[in-house]
C-alpha positions in Angstrom: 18.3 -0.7 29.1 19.2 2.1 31.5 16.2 4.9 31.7 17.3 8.3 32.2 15.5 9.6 35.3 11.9 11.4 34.6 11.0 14.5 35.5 8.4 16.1 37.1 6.3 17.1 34.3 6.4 13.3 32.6 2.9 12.5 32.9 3.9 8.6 33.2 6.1 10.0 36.6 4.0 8.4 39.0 3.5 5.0 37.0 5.2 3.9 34.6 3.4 0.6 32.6 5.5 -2.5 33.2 5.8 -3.5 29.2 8.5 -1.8 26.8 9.8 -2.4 23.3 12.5 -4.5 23.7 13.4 -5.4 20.0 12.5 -3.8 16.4 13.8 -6.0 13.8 14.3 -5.4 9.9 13.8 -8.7 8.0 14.0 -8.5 4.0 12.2 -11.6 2.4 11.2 -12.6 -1.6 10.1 -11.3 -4.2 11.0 -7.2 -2.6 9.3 -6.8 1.0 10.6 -5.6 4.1 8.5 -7.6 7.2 9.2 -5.4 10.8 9.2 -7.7 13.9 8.5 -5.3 17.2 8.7 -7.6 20.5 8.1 -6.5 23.8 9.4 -7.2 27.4 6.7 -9.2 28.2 7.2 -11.1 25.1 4.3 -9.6 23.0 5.3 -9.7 19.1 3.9 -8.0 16.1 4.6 -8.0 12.5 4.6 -5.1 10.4 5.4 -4.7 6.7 7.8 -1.5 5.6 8.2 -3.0 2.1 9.4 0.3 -0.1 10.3 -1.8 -3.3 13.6 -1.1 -4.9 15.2 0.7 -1.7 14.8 -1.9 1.2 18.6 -0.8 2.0 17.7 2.5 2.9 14.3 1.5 5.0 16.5 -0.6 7.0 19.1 1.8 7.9 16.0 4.2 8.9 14.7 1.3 11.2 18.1 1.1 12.6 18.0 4.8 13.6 14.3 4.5 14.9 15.4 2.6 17.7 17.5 4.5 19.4 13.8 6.6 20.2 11.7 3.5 20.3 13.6 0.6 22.4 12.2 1.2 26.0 9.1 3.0 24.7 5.5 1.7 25.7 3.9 -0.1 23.0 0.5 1.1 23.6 1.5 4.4 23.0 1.2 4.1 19.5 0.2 7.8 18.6 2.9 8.8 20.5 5.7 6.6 19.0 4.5 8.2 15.6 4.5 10.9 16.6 8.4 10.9 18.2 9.2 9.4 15.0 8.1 11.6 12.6 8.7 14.6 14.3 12.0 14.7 16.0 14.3 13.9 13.5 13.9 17.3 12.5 13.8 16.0 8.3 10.0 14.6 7.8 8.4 12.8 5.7 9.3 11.1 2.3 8.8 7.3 1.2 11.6 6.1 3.2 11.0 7.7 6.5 7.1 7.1 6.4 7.8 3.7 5.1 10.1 3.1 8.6 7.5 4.2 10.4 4.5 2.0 9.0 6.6 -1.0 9.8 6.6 -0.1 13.2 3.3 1.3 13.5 1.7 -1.6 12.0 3.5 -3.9 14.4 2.3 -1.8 17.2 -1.3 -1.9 16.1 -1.3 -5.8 15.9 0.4 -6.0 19.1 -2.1 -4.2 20.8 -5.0 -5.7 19.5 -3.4 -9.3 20.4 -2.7 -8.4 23.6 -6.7 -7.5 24.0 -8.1 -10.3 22.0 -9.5 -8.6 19.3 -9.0 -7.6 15.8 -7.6 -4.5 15.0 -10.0 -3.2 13.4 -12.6 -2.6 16.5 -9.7 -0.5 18.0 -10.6 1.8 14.7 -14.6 2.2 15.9 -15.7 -1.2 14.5 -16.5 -2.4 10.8 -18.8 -0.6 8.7 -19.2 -3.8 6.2 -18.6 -7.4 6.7 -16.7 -8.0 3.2 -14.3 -5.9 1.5 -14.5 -5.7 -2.4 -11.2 -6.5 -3.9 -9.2 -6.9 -7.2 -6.1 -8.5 -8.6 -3.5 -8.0 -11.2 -3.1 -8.8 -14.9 -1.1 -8.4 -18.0 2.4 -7.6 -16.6 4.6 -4.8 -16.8 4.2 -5.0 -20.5 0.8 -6.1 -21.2 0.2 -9.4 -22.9 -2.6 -12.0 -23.3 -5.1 -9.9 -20.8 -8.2 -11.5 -22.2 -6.7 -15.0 -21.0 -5.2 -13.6 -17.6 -8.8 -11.5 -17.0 -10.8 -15.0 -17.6 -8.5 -16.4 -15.1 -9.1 -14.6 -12.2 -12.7 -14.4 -12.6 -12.3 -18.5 -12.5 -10.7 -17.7 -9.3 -13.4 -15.4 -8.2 -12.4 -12.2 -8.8 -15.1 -9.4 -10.2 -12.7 -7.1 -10.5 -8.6 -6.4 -12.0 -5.8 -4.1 -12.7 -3.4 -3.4 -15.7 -1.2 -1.4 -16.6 -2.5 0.6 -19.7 0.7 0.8 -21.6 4.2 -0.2 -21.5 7.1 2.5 -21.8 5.7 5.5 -24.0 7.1 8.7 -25.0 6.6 12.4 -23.8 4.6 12.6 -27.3 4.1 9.1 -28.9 2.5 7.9 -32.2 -1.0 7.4 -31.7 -0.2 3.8 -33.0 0.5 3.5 -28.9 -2.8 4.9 -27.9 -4.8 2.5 -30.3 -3.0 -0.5 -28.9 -3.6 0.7 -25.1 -7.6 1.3 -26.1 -7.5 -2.3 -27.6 -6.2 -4.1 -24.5 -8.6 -2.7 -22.3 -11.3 -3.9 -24.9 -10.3 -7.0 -24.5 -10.6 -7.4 -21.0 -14.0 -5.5 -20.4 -15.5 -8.2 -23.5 -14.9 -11.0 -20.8 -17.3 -8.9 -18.5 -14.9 -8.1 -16.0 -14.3 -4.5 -14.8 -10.8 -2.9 -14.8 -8.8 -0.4 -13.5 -6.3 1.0 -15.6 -2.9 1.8 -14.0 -0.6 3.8 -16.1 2.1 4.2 -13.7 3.1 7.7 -13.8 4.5 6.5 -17.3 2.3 9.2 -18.9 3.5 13.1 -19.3 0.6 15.8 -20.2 1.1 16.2 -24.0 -0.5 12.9 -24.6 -2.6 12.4 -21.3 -6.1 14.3 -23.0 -5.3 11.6 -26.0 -5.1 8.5 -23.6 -8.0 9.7 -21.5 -10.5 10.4 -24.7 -9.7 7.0 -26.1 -10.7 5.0 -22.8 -13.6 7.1 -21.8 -16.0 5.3 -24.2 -14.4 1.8 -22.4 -16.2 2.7 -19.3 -12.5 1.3 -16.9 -13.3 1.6 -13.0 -10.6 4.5 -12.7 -7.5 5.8 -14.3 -4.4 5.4 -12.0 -1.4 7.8 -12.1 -2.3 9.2 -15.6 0.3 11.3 -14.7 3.1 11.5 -11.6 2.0 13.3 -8.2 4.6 15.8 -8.8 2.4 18.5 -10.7 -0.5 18.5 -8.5 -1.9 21.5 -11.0 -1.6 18.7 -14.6 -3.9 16.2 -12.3 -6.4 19.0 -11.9 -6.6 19.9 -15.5 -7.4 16.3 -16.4 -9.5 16.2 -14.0 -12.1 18.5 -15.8 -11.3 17.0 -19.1 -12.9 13.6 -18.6 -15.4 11.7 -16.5 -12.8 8.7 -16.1 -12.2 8.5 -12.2 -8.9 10.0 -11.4 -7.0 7.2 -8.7 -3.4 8.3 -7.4 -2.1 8.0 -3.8 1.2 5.2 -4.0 3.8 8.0 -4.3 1.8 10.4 -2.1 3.3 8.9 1.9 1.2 11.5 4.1 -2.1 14.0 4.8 0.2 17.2 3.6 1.0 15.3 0.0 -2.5 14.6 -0.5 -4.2 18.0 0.5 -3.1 19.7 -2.7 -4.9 16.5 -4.6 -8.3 17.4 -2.2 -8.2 20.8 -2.2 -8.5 21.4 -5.7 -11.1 18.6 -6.1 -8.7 16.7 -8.9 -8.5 13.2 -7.5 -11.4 11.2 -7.3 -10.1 7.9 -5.4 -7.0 8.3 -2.9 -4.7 5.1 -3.1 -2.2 5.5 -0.2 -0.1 2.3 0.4 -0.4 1.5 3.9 3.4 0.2 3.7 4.6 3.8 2.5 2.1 6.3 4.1 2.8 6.0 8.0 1.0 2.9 8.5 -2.5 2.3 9.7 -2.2 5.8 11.5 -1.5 7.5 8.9 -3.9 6.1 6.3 -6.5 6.6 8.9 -6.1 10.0 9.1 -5.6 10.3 4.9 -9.0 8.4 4.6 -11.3 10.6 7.1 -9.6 13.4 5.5 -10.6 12.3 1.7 -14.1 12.0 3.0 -14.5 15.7 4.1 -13.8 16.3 -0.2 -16.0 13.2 -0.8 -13.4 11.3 -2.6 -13.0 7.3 -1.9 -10.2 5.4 -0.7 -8.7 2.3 -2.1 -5.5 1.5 -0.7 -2.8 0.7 -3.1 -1.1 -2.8 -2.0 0.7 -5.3 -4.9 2.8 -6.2 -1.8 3.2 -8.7 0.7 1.0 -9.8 3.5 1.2 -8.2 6.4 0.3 -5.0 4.4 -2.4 -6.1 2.6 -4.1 -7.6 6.5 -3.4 -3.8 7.6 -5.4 -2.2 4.4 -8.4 -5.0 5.5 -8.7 -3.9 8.7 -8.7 -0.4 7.6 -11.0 -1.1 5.1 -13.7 -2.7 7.4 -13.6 0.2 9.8 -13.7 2.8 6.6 -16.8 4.3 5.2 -15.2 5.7 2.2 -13.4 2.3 1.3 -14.5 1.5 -2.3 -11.9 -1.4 -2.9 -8.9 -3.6 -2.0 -6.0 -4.0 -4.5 -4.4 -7.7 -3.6 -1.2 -9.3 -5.4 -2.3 -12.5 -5.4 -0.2 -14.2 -8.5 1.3 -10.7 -9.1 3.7 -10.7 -11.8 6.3 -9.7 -9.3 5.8 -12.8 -7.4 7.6 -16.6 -8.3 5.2 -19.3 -7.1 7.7 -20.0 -3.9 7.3 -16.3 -3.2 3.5 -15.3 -3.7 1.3 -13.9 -1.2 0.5 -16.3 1.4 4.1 -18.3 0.9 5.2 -17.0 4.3 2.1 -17.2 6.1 0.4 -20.2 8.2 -3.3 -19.1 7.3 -3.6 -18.8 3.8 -7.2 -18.5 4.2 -7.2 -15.5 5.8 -7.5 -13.9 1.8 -9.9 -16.2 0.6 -11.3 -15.0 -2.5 -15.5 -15.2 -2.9 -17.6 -13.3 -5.5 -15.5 -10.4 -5.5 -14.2 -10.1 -1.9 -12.6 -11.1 1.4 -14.6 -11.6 4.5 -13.2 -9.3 7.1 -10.6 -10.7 9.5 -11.6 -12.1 12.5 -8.5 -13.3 14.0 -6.9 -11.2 17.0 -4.3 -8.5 16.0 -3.6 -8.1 12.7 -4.7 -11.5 11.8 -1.9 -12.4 9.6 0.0 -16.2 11.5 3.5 -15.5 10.2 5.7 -18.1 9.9 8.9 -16.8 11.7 11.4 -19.7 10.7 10.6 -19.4 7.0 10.7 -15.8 7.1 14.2 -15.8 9.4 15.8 -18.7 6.5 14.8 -16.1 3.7 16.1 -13.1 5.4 19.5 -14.5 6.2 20.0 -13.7 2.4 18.6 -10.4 1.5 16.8 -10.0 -1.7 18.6 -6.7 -3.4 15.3 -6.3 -6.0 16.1 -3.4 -8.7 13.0 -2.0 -11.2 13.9 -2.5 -14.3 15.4 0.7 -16.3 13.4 1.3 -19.2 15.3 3.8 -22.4 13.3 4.5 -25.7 14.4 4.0 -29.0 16.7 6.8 -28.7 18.7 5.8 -25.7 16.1 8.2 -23.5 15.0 7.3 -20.0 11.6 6.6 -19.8 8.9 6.1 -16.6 9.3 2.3 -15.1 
């Protein structure tokens, strides 16, 4: 590549570093993520993950644009290469863009870090524990047989899971709905598990007080997305209506989103996804930020590997971190197409009383295996939510 002569002021004038970005590829792979592959000149390579479910299409074409700014940039610039990123393409931030630039981002942190020998997360001020607390998934998009699926993950060594608390409901549904929600979750805390309860944004005020009151006495780890991120003043008022913990971050991709959320002391535990919210930089910056309001930070993750190594570095080197959503036999995921199915070092997310011992490994820690991913990618996945009506023909949340 041709470089257009520097100028005076260009404070890398007088030397320039001999290693540049060379090649930022886009590779969709099963069940619905986006890997990033970012190689240098010197032949350094990093994976990131830019997985934004249900619109890989439109990350792509973002990535494709990104170059033009990023091919002959220094890889150890990584501030900077956010920076160019987010800020001169004059339309910023969003789930798309953001979701672009933690592909890269990520990729730039792990290349980095191999290039030193070290894991990433020293290059963050060192860890603060030595395991990180984590929980997994049960009961589906439409909950079923959650006592069974809860007793299975604590067999696999899990302390902790996640459901979602109902299926599709109504702007103002029969309370039939909010008995059968309460009951599920009953079910689940009897095996002596805790839970989070994610509702998905499938929830509108008239019947969030309701759904609140009737899990409050079930003592759940948190309430996620009672209601959408779009009304940041709703999430306040339930806020001082119950004692539940109030979770929400996933549709949220930067610091400005979740300012409103801190600033009017509504959320209690900030869930950025690390594949949607800029990347490690970026969820850095959200999770110093939530500690200045004293509210924790769990990053949301039901998505593929590379992502979820990111959130455990982050996590080690976090003080606010409370705990680590993995999709370890997701509902989202076939068997050929579950976490660690692309990935040489399965045991990297070895599960033990709870948690996952912090990575070790150089980078970001995470041994992809290139010629799987490259066979899956030839035929990208076009994964689609499913569209959910009510009994009237009426969208409802997915």
């Amino acid at each position: 590549m041709t470089r257009a002569p520097q100028s005076s002021h260009d404070p890398g004038a007088s030397a320039l570093p001999a290693d540049r970005i060379v090649q930022i590829e886009a590779l969709p792979v099963l069940p619905r993520w986006l890997f990033v592959r970012v190689e240098t000149a010197q032949g350094a390579v990093g994976w990131g993950e830019a997985t934004l479910e249900g619109h890989v299409e439109a990350v792509t074409g973002a990535l494709d644009a990104m170059r033009d700014r990023l091919i002959g940039h220094d890889p150890d610039r990584i501030e900077d290469a956010w920076q160019l990123c987010h800020r001169l393409g004059f339309y910023r931030g969003g789930p798309v863009l953001l979701s672009a630039i933690a592909g890269v981002d990520q990729a730039l942190w792990d290349i980095k870090a191999r290039k030193l020998g070290v894991p990433v997360y020293q290059l963050l001020g060192g860890r603060v524990r030595d395991r990180i607390p984590v929980y997994a998934w049960i009961g589906g998009d439409r909950p079923a047989d959650v006592a069974e699926a809860a007793r299975a993950r604590i067999a696999q060594g899990f302390t902790a899971v996640k459901m979602n608390g109902t299926e599709d409901i109504g702007w103002l549904d029969s309370p039939r709905a909010v008995d059968a929600l309460a009951a599920r979750i009953g079910e689940v805390r009897a095996t002596g598990i805790d839970v989070g309860v994610d509702f998905h944004g499938r929830v509108h005020q008239p019947m969030a007080r309701t759904i609140l009151r009737a899990i409050e006495p079930l003592g759940p780890l948190f309430a996620e997305e009672i209601v959408l991120g779009d009304n940041p003043d709703v999430f306040a008022r339930l806020a001082g209506f119950s004692s539940v913990p109030l979770a929400l971050g996933e549709r949220l991709y930067s610091r400005w989103d979740f300012r409103p959320f801190f600033e009017s002391g509504a959320l209690d535990i900030a869930q950025p996804d690390l594949a949607h919210a800029g990347g490690l930089s970026e969820g850095r910056r959200i999770a110093a930020m939530a500690e200045t309001y004293d509210v924790a930070f769990a990053p949301h993750c039901p998505i593929g590997p590379i992502a979820l190594a990111a959130c455990l570095h982050l996590a080690a080197a976090t003080p606010n971190f409370v705990i680590q959503e993995v999709s370890m036999g997701i509902h989202y995921n076939a068997a050929s197409a579950d976490l660690t199915a692309l990935m040489r070092n399965p045991e990297l997310f070895a599960i033990e009383r709870g948690s996952i011992a912090v990575p070790e490994r150089p980078g970001l820690g995470v041994e992809i295996d290139e010629a799987a991913v490259r066979a899956m990618a030839a035929t990208p996945h076009r994964w689609r939510n499913p569209a959910w009506r009510g009994p009237h023909g009426e969208l409802r949340e997915w």
